[in-house]
CHARMM-style PDB file with segment names, atoms N, HN, CA, C and O in Angstrom:
ATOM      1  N   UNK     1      28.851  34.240   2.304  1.00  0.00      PROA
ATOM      2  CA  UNK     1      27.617  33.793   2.941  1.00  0.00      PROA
ATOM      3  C   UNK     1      26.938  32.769   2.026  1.00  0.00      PROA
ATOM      4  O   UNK     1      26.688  32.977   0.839  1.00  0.00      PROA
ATOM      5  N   UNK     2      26.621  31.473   2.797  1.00  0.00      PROA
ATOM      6  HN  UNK     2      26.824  31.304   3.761  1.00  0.00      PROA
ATOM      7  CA  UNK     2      26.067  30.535   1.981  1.00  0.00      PROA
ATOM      8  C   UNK     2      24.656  30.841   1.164  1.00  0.00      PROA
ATOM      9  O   UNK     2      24.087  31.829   1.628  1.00  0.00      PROA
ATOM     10  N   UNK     3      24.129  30.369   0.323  1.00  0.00      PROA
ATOM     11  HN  UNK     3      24.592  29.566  -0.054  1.00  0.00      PROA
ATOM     12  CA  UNK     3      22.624  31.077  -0.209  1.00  0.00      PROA
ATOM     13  C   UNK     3      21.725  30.111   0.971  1.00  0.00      PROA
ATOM     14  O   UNK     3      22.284  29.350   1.760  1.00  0.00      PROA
ATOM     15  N   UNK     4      20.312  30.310   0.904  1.00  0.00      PROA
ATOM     16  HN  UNK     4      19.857  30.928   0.262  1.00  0.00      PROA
ATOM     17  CA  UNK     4      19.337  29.944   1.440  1.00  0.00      PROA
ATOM     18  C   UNK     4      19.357  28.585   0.800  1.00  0.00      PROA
ATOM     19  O   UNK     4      19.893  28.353  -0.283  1.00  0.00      PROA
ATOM     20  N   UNK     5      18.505  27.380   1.819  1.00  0.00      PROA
ATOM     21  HN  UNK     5      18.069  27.568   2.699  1.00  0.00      PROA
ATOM     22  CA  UNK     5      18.172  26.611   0.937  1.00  0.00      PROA
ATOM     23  C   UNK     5      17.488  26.341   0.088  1.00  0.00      PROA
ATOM     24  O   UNK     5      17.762  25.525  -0.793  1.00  0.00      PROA
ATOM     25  N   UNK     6      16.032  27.239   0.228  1.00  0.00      PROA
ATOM     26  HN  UNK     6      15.809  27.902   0.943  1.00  0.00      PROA
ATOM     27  CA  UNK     6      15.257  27.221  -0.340  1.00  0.00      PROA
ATOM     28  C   UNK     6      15.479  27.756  -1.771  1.00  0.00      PROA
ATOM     29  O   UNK     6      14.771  27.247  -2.640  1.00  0.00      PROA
ATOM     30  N   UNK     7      16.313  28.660  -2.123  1.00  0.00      PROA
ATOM     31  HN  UNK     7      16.889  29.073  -1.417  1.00  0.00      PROA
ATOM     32  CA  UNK     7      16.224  29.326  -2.875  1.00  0.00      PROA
ATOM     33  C   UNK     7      17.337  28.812  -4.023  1.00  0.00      PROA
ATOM     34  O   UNK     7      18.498  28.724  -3.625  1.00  0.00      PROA
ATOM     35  N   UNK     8      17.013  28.410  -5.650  1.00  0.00      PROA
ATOM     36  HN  UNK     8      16.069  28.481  -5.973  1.00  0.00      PROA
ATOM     37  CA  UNK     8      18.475  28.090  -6.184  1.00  0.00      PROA
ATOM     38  C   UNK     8      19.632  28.743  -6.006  1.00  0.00      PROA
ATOM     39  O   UNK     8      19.779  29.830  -5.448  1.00  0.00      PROA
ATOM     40  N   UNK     9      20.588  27.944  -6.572  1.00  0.00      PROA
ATOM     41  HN  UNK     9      20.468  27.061  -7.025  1.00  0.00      PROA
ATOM     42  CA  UNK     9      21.954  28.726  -7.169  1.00  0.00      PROA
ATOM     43  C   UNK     9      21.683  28.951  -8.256  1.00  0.00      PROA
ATOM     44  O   UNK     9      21.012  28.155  -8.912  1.00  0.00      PROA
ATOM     45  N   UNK    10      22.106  30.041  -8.725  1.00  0.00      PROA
ATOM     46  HN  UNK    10      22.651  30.687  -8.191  1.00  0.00      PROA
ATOM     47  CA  UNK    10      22.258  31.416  -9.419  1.00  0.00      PROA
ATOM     48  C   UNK    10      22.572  30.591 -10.678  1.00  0.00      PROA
ATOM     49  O   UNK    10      21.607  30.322 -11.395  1.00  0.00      PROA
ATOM     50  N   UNK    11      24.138  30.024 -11.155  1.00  0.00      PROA
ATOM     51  HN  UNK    11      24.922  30.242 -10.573  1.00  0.00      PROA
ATOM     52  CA  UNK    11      23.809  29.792 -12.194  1.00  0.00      PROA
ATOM     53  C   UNK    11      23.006  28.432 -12.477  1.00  0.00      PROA
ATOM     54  O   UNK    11      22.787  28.242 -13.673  1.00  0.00      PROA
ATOM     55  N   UNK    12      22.674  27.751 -11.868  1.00  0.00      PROA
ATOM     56  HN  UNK    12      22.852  27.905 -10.896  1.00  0.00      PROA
ATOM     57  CA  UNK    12      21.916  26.123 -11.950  1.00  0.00      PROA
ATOM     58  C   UNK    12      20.159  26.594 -12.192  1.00  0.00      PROA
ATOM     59  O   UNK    12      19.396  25.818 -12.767  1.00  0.00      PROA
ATOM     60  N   UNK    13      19.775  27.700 -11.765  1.00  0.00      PROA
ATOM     61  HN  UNK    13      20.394  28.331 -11.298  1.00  0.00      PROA
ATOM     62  CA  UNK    13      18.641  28.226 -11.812  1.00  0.00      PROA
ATOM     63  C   UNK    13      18.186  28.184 -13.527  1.00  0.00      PROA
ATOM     64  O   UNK    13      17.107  27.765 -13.948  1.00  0.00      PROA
ATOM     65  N   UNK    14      19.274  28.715 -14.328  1.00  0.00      PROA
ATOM     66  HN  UNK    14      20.150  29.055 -13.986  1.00  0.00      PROA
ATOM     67  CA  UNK    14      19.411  29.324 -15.614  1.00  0.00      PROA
ATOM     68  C   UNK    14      19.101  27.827 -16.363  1.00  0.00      PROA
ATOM     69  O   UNK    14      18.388  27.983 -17.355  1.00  0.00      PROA
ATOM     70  N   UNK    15      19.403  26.701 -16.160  1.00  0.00      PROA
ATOM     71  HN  UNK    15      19.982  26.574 -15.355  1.00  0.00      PROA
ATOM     72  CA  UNK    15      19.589  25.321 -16.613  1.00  0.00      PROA
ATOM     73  C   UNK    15      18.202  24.454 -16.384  1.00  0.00      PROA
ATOM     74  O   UNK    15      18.185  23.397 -17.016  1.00  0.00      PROA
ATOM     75  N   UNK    16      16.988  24.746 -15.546  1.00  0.00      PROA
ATOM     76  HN  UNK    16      17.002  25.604 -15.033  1.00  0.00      PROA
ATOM     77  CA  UNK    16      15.814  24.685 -15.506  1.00  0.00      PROA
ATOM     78  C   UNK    16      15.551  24.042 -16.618  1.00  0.00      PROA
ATOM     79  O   UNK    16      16.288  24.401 -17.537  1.00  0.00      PROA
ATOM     80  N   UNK    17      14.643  23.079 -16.948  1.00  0.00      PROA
ATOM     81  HN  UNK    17      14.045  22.788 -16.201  1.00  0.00      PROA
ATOM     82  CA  UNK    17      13.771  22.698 -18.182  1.00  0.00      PROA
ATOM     83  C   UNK    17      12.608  21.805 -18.082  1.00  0.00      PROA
ATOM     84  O   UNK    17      12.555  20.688 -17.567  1.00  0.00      PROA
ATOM     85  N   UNK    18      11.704  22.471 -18.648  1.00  0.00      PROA
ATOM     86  HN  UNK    18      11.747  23.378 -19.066  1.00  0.00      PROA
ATOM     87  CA  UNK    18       9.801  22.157 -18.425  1.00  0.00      PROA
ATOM     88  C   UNK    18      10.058  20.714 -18.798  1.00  0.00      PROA
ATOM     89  O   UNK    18      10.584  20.451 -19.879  1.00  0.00      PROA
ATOM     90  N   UNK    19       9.702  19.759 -17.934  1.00  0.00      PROA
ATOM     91  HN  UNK    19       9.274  19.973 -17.056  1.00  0.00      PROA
ATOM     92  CA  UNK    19       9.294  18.305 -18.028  1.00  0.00      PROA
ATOM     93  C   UNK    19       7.836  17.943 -18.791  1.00  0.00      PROA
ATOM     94  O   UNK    19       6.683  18.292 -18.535  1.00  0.00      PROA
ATOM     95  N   UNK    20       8.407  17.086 -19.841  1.00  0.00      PROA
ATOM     96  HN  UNK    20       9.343  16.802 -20.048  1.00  0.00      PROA
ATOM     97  CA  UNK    20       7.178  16.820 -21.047  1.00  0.00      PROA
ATOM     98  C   UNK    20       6.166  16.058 -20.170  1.00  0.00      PROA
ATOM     99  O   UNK    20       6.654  15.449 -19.218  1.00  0.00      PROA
ATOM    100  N   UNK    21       4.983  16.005 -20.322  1.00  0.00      PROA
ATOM    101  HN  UNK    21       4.587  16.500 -21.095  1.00  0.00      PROA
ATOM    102  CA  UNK    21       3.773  15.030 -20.200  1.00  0.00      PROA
ATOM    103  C   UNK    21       3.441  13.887 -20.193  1.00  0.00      PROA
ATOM    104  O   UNK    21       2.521  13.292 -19.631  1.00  0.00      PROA
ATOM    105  N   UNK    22       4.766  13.383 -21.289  1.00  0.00      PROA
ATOM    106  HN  UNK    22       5.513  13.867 -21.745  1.00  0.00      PROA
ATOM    107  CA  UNK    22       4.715  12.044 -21.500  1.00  0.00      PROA
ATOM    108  C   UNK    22       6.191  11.629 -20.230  1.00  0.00      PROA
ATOM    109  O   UNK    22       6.403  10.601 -19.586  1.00  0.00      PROA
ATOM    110  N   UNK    23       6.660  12.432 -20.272  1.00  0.00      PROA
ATOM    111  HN  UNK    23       6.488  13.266 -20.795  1.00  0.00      PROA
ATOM    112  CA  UNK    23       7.538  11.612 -19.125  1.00  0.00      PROA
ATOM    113  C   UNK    23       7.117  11.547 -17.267  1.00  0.00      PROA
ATOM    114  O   UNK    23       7.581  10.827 -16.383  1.00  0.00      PROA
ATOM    115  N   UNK    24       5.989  12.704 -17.215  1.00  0.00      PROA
ATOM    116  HN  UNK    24       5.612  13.289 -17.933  1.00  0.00      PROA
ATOM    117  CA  UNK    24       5.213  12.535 -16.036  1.00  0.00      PROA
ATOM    118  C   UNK    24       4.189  11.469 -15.875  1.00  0.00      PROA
ATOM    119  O   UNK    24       4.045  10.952 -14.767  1.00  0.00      PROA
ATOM    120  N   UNK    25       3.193  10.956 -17.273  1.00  0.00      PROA
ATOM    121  HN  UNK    25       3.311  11.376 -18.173  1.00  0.00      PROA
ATOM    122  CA  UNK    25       3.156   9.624 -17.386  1.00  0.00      PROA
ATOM    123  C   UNK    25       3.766   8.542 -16.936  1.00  0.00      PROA
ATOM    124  O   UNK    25       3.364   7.597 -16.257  1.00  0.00      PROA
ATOM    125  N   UNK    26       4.841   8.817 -17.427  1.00  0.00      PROA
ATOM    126  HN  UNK    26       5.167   9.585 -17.978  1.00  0.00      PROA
ATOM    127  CA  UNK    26       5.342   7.397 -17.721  1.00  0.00      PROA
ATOM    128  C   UNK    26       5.836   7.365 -15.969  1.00  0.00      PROA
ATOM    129  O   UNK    26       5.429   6.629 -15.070  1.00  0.00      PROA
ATOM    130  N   UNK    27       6.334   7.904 -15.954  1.00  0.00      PROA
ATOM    131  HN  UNK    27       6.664   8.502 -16.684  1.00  0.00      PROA
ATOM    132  CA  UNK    27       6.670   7.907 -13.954  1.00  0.00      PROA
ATOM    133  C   UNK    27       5.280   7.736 -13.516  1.00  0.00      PROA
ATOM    134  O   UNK    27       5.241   6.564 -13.143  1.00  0.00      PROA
ATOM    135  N   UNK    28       4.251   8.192 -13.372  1.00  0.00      PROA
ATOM    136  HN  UNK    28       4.283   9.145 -13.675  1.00  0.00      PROA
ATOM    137  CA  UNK    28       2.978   7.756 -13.029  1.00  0.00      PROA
ATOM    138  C   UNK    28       2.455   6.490 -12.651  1.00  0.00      PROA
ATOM    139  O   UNK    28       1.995   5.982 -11.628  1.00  0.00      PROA
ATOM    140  N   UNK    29       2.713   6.107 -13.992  1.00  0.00      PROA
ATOM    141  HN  UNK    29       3.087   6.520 -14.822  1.00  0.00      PROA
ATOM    142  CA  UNK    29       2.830   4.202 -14.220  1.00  0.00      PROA
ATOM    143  C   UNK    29       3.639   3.380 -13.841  1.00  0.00      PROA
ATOM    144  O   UNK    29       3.209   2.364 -13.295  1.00  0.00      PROA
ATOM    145  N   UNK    30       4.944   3.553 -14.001  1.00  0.00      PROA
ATOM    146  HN  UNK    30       5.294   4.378 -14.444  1.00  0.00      PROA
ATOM    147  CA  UNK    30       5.141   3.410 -13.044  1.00  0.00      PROA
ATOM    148  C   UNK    30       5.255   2.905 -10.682  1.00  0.00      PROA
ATOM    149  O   UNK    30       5.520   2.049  -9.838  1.00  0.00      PROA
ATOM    150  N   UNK    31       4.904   3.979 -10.877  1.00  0.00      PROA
ATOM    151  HN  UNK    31       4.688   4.674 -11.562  1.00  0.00      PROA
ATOM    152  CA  UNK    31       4.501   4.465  -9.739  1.00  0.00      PROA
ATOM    153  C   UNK    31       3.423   3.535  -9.116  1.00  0.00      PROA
ATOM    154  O   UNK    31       3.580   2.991  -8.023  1.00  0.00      PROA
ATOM    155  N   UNK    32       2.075   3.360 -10.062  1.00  0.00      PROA
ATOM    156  HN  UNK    32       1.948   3.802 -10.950  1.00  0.00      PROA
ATOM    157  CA  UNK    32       1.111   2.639  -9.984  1.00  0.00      PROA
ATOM    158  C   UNK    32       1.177   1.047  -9.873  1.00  0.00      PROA
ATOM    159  O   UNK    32       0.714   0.086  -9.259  1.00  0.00      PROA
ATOM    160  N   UNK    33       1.848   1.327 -10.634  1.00  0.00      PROA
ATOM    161  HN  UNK    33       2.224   2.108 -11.133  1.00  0.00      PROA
ATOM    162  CA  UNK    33       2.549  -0.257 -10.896  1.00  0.00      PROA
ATOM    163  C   UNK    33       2.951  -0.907  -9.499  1.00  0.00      PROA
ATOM    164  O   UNK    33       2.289  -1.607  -8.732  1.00  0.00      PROA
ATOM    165  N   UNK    34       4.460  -0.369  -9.418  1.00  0.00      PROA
ATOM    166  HN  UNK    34       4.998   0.199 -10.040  1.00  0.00      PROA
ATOM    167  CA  UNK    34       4.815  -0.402  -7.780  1.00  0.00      PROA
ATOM    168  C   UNK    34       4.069  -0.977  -6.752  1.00  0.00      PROA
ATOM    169  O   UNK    34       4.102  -2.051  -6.150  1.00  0.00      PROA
ATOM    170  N   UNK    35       3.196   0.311  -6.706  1.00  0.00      PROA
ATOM    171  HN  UNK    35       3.169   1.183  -7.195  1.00  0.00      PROA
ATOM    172  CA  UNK    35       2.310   0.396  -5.256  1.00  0.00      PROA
ATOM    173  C   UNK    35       1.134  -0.962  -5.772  1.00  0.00      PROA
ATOM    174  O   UNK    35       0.916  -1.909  -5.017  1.00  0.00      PROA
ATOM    175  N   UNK    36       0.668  -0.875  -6.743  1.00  0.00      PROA
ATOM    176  HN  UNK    36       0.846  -0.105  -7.357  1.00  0.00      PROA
ATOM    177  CA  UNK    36      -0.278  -2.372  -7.129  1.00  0.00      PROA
ATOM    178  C   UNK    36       0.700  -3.576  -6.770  1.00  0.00      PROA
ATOM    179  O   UNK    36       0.343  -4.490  -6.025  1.00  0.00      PROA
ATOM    180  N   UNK    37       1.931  -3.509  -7.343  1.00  0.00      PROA
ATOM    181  HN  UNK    37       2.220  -2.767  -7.948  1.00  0.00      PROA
ATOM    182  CA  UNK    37       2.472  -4.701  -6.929  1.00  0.00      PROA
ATOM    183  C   UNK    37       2.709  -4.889  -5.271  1.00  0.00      PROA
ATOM    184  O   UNK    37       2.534  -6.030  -4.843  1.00  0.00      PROA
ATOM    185  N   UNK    38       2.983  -4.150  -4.594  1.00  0.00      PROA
ATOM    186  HN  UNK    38       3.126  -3.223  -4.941  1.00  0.00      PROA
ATOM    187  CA  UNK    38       3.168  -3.843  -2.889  1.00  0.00      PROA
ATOM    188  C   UNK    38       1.865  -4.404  -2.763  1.00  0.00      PROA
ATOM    189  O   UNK    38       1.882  -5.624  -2.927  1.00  0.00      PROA
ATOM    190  N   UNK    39       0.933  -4.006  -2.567  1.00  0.00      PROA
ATOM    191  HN  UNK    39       0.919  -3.015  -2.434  1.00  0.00      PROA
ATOM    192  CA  UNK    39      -0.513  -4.391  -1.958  1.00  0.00      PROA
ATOM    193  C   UNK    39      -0.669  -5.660  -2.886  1.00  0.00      PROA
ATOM    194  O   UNK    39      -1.503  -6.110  -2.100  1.00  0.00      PROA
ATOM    195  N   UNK    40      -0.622  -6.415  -3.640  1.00  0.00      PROA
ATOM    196  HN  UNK    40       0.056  -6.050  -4.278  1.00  0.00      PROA
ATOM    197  CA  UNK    40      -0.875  -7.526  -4.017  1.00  0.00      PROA
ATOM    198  C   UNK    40       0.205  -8.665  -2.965  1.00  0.00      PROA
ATOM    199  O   UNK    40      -0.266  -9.728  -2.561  1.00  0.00      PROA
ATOM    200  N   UNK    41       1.329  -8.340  -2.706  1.00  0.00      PROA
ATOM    201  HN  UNK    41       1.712  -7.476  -3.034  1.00  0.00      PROA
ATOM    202  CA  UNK    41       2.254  -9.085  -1.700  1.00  0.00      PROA
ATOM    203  C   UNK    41       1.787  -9.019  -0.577  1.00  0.00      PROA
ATOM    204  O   UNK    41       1.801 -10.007   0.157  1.00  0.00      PROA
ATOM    205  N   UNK    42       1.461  -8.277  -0.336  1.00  0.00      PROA
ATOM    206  HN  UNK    42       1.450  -7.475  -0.933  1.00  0.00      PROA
ATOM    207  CA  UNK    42       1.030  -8.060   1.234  1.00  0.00      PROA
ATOM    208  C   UNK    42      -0.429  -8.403   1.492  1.00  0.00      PROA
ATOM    209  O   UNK    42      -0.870  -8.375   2.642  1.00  0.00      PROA
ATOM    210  N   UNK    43      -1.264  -8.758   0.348  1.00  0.00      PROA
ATOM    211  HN  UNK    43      -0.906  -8.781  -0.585  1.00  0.00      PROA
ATOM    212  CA  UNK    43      -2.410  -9.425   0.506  1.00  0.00      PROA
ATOM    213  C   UNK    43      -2.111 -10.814   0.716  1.00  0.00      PROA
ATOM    214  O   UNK    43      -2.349 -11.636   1.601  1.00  0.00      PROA
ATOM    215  N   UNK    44      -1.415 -10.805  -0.561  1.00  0.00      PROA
ATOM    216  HN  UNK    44      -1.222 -10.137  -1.280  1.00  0.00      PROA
ATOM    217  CA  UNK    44      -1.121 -12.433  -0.628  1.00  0.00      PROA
ATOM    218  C   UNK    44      -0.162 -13.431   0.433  1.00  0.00      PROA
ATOM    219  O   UNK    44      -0.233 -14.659   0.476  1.00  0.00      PROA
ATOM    220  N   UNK    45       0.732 -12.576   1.254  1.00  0.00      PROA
ATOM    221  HN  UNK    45       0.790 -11.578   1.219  1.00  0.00      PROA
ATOM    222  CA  UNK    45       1.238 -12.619   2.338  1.00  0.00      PROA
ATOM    223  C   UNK    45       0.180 -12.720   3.867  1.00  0.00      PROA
ATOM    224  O   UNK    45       0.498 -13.541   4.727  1.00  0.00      PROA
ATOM    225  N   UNK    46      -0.893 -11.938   4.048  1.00  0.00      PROA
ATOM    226  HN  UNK    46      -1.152 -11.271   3.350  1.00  0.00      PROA
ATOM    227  CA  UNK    46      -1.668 -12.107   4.631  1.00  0.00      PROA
ATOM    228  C   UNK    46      -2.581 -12.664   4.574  1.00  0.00      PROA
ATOM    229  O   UNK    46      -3.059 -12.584   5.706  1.00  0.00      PROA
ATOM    230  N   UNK    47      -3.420 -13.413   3.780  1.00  0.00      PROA
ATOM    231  HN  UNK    47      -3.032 -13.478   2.860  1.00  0.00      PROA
ATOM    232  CA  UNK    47      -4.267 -13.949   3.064  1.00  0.00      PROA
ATOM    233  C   UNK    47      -4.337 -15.384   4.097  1.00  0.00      PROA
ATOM    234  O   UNK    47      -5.383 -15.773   4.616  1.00  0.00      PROA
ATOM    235  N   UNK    48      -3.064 -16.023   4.254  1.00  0.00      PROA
ATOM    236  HN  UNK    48      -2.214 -15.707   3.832  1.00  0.00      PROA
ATOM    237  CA  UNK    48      -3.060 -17.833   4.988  1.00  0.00      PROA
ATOM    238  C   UNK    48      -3.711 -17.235   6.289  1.00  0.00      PROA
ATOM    239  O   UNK    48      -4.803 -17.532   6.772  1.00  0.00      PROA
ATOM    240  N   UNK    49      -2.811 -16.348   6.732  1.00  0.00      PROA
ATOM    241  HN  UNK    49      -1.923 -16.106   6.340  1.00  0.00      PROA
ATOM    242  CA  UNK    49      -2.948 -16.063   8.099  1.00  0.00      PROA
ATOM    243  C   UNK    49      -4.068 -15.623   8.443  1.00  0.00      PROA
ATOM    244  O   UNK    49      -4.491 -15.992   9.538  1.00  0.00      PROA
ATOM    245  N   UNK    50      -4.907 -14.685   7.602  1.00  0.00      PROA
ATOM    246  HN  UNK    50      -4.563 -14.386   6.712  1.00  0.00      PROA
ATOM    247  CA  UNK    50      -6.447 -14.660   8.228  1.00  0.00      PROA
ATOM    248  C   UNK    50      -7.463 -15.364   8.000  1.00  0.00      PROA
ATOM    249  O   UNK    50      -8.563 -15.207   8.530  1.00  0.00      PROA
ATOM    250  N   UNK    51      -7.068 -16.477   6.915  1.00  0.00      PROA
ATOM    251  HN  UNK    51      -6.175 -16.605   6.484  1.00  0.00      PROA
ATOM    252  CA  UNK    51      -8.085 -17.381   7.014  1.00  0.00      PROA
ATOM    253  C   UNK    51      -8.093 -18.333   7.227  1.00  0.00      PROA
ATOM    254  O   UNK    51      -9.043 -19.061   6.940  1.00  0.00      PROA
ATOM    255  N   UNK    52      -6.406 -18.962   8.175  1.00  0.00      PROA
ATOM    256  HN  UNK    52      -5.634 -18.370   8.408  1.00  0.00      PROA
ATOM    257  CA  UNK    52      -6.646 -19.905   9.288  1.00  0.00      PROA
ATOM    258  C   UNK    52      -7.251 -19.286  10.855  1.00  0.00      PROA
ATOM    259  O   UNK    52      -7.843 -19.911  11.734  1.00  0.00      PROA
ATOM    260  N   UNK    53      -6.781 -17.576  10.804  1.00  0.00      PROA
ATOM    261  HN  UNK    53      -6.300 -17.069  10.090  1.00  0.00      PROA
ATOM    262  CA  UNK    53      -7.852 -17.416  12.153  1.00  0.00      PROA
ATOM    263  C   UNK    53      -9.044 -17.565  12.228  1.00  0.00      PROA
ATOM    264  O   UNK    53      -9.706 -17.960  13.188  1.00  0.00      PROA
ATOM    265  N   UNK    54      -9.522 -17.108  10.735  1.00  0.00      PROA
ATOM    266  HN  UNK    54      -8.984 -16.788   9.956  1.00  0.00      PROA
ATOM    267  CA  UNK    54     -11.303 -17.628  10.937  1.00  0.00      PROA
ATOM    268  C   UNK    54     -11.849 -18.918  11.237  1.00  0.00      PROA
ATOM    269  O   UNK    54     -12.872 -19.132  11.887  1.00  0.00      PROA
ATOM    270  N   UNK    55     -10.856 -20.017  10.552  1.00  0.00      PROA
ATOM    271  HN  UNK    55     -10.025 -19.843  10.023  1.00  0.00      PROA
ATOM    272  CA  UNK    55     -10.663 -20.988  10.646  1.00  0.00      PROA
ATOM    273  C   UNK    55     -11.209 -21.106  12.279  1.00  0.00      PROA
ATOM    274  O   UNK    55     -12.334 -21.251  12.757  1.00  0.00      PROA
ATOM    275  N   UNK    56      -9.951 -20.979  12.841  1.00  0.00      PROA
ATOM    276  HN  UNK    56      -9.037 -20.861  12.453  1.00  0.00      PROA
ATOM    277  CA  UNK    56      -9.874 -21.185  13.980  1.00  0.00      PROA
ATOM    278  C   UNK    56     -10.917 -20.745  15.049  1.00  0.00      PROA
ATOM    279  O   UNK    56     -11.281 -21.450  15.990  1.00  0.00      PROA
ATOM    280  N   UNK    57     -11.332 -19.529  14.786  1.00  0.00      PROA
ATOM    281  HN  UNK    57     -11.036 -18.957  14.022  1.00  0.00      PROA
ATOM    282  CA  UNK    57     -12.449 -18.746  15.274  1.00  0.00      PROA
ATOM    283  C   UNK    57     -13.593 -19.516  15.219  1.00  0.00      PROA
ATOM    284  O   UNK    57     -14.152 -19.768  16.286  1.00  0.00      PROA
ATOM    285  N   UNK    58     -14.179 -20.055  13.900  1.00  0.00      PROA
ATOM    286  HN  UNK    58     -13.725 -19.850  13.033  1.00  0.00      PROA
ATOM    287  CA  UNK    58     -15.225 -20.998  13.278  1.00  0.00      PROA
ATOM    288  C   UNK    58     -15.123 -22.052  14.534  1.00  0.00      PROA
ATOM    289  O   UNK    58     -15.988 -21.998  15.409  1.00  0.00      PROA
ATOM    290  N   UNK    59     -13.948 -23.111  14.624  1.00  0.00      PROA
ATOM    291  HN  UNK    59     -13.246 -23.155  13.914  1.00  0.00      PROA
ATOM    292  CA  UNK    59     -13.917 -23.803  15.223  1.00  0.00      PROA
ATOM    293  C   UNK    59     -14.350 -23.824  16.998  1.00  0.00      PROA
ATOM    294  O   UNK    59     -15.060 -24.658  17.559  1.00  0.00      PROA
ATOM    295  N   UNK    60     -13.669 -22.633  17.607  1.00  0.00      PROA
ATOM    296  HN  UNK    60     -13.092 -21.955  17.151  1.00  0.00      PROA
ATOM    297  CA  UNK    60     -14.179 -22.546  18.883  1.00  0.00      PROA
ATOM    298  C   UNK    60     -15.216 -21.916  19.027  1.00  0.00      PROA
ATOM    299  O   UNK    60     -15.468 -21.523  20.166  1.00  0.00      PROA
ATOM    300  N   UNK    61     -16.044 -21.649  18.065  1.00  0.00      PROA
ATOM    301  HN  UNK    61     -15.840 -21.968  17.140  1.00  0.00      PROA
ATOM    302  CA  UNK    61     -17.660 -21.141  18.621  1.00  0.00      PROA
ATOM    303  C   UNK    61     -18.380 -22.359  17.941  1.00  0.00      PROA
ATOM    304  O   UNK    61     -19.607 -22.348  17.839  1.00  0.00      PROA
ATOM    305  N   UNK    62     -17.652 -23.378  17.488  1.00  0.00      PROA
ATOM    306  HN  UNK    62     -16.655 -23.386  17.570  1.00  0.00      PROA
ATOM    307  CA  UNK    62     -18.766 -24.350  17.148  1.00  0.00      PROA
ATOM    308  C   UNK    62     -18.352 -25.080  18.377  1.00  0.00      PROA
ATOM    309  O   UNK    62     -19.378 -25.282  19.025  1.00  0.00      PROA
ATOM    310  N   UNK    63     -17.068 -25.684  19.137  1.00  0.00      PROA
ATOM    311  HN  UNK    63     -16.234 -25.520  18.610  1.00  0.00      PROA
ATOM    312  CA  UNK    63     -17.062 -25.897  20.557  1.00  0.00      PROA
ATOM    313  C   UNK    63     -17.624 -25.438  21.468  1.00  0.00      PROA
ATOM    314  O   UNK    63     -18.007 -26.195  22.359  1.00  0.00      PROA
ATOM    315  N   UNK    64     -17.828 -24.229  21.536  1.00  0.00      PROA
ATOM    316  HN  UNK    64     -17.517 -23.614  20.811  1.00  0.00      PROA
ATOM    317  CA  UNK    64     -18.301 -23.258  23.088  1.00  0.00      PROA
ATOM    318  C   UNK    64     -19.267 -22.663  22.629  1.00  0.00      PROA
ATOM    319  O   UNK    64     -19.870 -22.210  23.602  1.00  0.00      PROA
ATOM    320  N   UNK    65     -19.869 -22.343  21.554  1.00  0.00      PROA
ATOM    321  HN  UNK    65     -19.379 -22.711  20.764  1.00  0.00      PROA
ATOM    322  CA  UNK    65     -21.058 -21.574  21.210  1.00  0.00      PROA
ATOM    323  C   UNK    65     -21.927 -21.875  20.970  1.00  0.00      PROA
ATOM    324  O   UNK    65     -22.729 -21.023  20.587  1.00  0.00      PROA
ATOM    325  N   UNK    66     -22.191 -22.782  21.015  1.00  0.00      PROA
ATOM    326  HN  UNK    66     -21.539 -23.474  21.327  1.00  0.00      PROA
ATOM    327  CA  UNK    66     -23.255 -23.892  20.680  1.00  0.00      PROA
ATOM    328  C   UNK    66     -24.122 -24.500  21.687  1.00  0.00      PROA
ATOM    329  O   UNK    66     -25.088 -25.126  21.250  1.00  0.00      PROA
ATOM    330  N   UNK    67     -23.949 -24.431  23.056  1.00  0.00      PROA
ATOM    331  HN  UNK    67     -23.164 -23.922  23.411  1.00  0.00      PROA
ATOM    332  CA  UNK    67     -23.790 -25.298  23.917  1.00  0.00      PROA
ATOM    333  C   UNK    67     -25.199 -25.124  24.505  1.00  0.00      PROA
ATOM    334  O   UNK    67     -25.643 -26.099  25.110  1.00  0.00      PROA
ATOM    335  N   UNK    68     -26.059 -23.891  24.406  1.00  0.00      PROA
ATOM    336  HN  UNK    68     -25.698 -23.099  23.914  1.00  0.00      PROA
ATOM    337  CA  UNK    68     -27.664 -23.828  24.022  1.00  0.00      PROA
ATOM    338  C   UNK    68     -28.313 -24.846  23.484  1.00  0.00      PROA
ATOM    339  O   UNK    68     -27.874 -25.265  22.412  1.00  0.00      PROA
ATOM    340  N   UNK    69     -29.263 -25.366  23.955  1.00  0.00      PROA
ATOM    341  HN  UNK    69     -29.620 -25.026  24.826  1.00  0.00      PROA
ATOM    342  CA  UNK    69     -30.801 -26.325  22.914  1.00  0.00      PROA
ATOM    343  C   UNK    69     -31.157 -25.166  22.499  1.00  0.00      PROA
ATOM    344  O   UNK    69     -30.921 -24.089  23.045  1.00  0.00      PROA
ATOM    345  N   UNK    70     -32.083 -25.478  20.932  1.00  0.00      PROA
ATOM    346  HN  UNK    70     -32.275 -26.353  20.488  1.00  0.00      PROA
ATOM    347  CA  UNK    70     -32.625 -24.677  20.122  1.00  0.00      PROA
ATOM    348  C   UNK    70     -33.915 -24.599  20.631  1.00  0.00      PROA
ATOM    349  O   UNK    70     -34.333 -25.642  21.134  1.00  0.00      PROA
ATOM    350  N   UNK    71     -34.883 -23.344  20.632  1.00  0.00      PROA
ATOM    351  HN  UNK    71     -34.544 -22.496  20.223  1.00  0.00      PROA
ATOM    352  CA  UNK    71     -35.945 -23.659  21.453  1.00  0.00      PROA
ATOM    353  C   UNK    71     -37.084 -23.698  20.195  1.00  0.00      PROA
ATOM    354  O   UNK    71     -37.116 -22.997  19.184  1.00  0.00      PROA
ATOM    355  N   UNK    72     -38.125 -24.916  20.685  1.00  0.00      PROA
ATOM    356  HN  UNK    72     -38.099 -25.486  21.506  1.00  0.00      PROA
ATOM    357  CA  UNK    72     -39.304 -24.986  19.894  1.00  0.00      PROA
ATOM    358  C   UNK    72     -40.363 -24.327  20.141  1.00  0.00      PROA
ATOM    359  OT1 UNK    72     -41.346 -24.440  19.408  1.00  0.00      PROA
TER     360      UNK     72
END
């Protein structure tokens, strides 16, 4: 009968060893790193594109939005 999955194998259980502090760090940073670098691409990737829509936006409400006299 196969074991559970959840549960180890018997002798691999015995082979266990407490992970230092400094190596959960360092994966941390890692980690941080990464995900800072991801969101800096994907800003900078999005960045043209929303500020030629404003662009663009700017432009047709100074065409069509305007089209009121200012009242004295």
């Amino acid at each position: 009968m196969p074991p559970e999955e959840d549960e180890p194998i018997a002798p691999l259980a015995e082979l266990g060893q407490d992970v230092s502090p400094q190596f959960l760090e360092a994966v941390r940073k890692k980690i941080y790193r990464r995900t800072t670098a991801n969101q800096m691409v994907a800003f900078s990737w999005n960045l043209p594109k929303v500020v030629l829509m404003e662009m663009l936006m700017l432009i047709a409400h100074f065409f069509t939005g305007s089209k009121q006299k200012p009242q004295s």
